[in-house]
C-alpha positions as CSV (number, residue, x, y, z in Angstrom):
1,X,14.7,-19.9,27.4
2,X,16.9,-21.9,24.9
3,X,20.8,-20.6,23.0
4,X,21.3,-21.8,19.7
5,X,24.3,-21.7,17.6
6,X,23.4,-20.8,14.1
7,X,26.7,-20.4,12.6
8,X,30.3,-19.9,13.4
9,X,30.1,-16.2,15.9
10,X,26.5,-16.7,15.8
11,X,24.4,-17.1,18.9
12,X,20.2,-17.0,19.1
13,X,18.4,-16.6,22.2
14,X,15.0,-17.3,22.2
15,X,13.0,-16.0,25.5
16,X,9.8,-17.5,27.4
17,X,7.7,-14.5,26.7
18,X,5.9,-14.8,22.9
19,X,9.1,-17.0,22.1
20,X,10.7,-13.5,21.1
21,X,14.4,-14.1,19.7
22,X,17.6,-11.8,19.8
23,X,20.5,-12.6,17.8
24,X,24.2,-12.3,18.7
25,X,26.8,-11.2,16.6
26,X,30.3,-12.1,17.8
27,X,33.8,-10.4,17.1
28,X,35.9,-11.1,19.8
29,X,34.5,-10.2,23.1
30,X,32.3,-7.8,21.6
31,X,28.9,-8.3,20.5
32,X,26.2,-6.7,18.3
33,X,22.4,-7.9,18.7
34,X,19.7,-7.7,16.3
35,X,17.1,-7.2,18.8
36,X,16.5,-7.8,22.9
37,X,13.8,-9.9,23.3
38,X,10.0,-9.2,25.2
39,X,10.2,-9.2,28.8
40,X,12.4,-8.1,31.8
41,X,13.1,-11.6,32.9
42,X,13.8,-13.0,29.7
43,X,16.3,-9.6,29.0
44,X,17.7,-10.2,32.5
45,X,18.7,-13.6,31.2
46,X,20.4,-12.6,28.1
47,X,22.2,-10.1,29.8
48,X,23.5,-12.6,32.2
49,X,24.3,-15.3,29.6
50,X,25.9,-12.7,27.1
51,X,28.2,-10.8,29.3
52,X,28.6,-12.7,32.7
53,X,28.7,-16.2,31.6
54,X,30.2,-16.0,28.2
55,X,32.1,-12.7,29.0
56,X,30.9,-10.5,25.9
57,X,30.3,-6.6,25.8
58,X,26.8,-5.6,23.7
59,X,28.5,-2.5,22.0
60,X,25.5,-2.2,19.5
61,X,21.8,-3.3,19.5
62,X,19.5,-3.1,16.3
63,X,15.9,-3.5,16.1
64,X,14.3,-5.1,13.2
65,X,11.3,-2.8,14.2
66,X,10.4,-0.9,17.6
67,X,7.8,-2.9,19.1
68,X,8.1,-3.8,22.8
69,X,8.3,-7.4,22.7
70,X,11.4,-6.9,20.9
71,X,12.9,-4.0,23.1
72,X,13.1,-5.4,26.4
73,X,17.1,-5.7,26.6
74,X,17.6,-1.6,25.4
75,X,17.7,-0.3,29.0
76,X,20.2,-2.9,30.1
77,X,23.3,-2.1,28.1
78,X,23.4,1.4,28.3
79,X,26.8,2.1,26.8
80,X,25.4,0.3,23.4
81,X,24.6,2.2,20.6
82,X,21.0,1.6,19.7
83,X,20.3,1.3,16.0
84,X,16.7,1.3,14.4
85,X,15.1,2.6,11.0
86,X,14.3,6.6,11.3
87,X,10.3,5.4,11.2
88,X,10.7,3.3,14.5
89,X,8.4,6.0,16.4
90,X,5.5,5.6,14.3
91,X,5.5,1.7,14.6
92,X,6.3,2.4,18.5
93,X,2.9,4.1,19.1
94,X,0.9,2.2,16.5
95,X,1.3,-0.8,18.4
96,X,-1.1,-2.8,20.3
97,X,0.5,-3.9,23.7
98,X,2.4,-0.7,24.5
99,X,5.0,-1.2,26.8
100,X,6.4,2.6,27.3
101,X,9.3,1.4,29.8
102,X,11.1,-0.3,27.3
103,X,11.7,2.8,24.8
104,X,15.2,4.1,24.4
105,X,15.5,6.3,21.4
106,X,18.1,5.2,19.5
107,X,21.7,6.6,18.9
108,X,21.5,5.7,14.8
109,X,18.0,6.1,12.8
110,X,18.8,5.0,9.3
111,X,16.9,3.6,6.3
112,X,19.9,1.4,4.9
113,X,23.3,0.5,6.3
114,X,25.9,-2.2,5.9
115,X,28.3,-3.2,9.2
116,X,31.2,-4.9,9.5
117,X,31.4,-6.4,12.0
118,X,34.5,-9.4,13.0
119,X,34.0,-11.9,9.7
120,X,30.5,-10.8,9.3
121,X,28.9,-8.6,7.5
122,X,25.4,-7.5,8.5
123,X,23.5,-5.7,5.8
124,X,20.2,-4.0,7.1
125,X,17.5,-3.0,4.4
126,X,14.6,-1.7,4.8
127,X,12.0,-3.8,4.0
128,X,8.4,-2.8,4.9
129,X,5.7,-5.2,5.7
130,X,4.8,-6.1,9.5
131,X,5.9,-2.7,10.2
132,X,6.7,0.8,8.0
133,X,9.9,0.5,9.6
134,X,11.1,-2.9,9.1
135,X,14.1,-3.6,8.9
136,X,15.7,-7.5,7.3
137,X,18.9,-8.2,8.1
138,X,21.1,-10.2,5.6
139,X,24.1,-11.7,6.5
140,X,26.1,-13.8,3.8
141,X,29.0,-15.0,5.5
142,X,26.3,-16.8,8.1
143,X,24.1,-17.8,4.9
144,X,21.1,-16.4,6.9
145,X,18.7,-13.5,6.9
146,X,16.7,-11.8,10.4
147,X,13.7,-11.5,9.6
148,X,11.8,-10.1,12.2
149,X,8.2,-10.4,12.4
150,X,8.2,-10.9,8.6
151,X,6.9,-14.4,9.4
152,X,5.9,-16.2,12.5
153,X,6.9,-19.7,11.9
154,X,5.1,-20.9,8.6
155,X,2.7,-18.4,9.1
156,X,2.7,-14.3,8.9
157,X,0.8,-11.4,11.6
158,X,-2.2,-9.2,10.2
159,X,-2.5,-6.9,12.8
160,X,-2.6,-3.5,11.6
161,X,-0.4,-4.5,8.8
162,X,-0.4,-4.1,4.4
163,X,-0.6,-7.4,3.5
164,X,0.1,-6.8,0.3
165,X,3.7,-4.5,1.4
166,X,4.4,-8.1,3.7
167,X,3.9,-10.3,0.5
168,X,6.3,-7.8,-0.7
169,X,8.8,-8.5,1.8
170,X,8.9,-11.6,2.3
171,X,9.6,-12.1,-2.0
172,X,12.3,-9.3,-1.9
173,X,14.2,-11.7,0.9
174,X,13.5,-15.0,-0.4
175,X,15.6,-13.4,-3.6
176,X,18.2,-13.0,-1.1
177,X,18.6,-17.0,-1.3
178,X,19.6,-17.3,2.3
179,X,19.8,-20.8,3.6
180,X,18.7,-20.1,6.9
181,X,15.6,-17.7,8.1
182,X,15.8,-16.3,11.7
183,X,12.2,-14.8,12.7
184,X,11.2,-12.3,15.4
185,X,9.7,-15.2,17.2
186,X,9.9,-19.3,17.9
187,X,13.4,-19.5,16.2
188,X,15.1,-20.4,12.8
189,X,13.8,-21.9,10.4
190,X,14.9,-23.2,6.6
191,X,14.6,-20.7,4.1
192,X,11.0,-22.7,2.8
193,X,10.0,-21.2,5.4
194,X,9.1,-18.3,3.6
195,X,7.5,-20.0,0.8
196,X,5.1,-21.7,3.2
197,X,4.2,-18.0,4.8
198,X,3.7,-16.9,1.6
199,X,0.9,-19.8,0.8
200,X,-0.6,-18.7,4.4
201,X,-1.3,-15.1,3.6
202,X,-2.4,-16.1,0.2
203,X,-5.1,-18.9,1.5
204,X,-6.4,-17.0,4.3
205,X,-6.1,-13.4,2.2
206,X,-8.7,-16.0,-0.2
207,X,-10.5,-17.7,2.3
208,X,-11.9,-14.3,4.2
209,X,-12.2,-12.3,1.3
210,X,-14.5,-14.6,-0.6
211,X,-17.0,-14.7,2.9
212,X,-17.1,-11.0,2.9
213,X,-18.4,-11.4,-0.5
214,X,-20.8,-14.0,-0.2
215,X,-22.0,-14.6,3.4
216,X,-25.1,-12.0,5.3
217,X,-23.6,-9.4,7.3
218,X,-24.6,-10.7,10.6
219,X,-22.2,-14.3,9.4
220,X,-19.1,-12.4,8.4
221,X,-17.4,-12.7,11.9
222,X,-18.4,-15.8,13.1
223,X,-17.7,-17.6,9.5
224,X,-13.9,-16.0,9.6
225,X,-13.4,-17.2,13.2
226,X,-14.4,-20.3,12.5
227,X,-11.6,-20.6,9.7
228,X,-9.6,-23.5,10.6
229,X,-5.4,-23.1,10.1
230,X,-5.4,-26.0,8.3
231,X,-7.3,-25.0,5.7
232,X,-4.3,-22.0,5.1
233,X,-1.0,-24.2,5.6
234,X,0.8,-25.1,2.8
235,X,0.9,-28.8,1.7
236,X,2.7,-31.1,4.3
237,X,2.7,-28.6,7.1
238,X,1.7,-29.2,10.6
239,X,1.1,-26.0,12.9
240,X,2.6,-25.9,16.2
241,X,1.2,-24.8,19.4
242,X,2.4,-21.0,18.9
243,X,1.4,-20.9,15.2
244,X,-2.4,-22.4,16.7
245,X,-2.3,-19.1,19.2
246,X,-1.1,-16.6,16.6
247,X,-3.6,-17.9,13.5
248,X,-6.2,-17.4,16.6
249,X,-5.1,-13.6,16.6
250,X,-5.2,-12.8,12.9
251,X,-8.5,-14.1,12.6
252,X,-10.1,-11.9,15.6
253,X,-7.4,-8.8,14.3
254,X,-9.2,-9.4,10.8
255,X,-12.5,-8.6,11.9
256,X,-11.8,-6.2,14.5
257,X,-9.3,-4.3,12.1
258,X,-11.7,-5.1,8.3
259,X,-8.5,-6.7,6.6
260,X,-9.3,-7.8,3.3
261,X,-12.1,-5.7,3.4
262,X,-11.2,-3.6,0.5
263,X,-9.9,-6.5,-1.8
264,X,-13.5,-7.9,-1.1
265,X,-14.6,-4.6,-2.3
266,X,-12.7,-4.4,-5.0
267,X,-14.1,-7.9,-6.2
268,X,-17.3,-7.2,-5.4
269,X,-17.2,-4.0,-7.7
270,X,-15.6,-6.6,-10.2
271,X,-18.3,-8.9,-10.2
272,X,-21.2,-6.1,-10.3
């Protein structure tokens, strides 16, 4: 568990479990958070730090999107308003790791909003792409955007997921041209950061597409697990430990789930 400061009234906490983050908006001794972390312990902690150490009260909590390794905290601020895009229910239960005890339906379902909130202003858009109700979070005055799970690290999530609506995303907030990037997990990052997730989903999208069109059905699986990160990292880029466990995922979530199926498909039809 780690507190960073990313700008003046700007706190990030980053938990233990999946390295989730929460970000703390400060006015005074209020606080709005852009999400609540992924486990009790961990939302336990930020309680603790937030109100009883540094003496804030949460009077709002938003949700880039309503998965449960982002909801832990929701139960344990009851008098905040709990904001989320009017699609968080679908995203809820299309999830893979369930975790039913963290739902609270929110207070506010919205699909666009701007909040004022001390000297910042917070302006939430919808922005599809992990999830159908994404939501980035760009904040000017703190020259930095939340992204979510938009990216993990210099890297991006497949499961059940468009890539084409996250290549999407991630383009309509690098036009944003916010300094800083603050993603759903590990941290924040530079704003190349988006760039280099960008070259991921392009070189793997590549990379497994072109074995589905080549290689004997029986290879297909084996050849995409055996497709080293690497090979998808853009120039100069060395993986951490995290981005090692979460390439590992996409690559058993793309054959489990067909992605890139259809653009292999599609090119196959091409070349016929």
């Amino acid at each position: 568990m780690r507190i960073e400061e990313l700008a003046p009234e700007v706190l990030m906490f980053v938990g233990d479990e999946v390295e989730s983050v929460a970000t703390a908006f400060i006015h005074g001794d209020e606080a709005v958070l852009v999400d609540a972390l992924g486990s009790v312990e961990d939302a336990q902690w930020l309680r603790t730090t937030l109100c009883d150490v540094l003496g804030k009260t949460v009077r709002m909590i938003a949700a880039t999107h309503y998965m449960s390794d982002h909801l832990a905290a929701l139960h344990l601020f009851p008098e905040a308003l709990v904001l989320a895009h009017r699609h968080h229910r679908a995203t809820f239960l299309s999830q893979n790791q369930r975790v039913d005890a963290f739902y609270r339906e929110p207070d506010l379902a919205f699909d666009n909003m701007v909040l004022r909130w001390g000297r910042h202003e917070l302006r939430f858009a919808h922005n599809p792409g992990k999830t159908i109700d994404h939501l980035s979070v760009d904040v000017p005055s703190a020259d930095l955007i939340c992204m979510g799970d938009g990216i993990v690290g210099n890297i991006v999530y497949l499961s059940k997921a468009d890539p084409a609506l996250m290549r999407s995303a991630i383009a309509r907030a690098r036009r944003w041209g916010r300094r800083k990037v603050v993603g759903g997990h590990m941290g924040a990052f530079d704003a190349v950061v988006l760039d280099h997730a960008t070259y991921y989903l392009t070189r793997i999208q590549q990379q497994v597409t072109a074995i589905r069109v080549r290689a004997a059905e029986s290879q297909v699986d084996p050849e995409i697990a055996a497709i080293p990160i690497e090979s998808c990292l853009a120039p100069g880029v060395q993986p951490c430990a995290f981005e090692r466990e979460w390439h590992r995922r996409n690559l058993h979530a793309i054959a489990a789930q067909s992605i890139f199926a259809l653009d292999a498909a599609r090119l196959s039809q091409v070349v016929a």
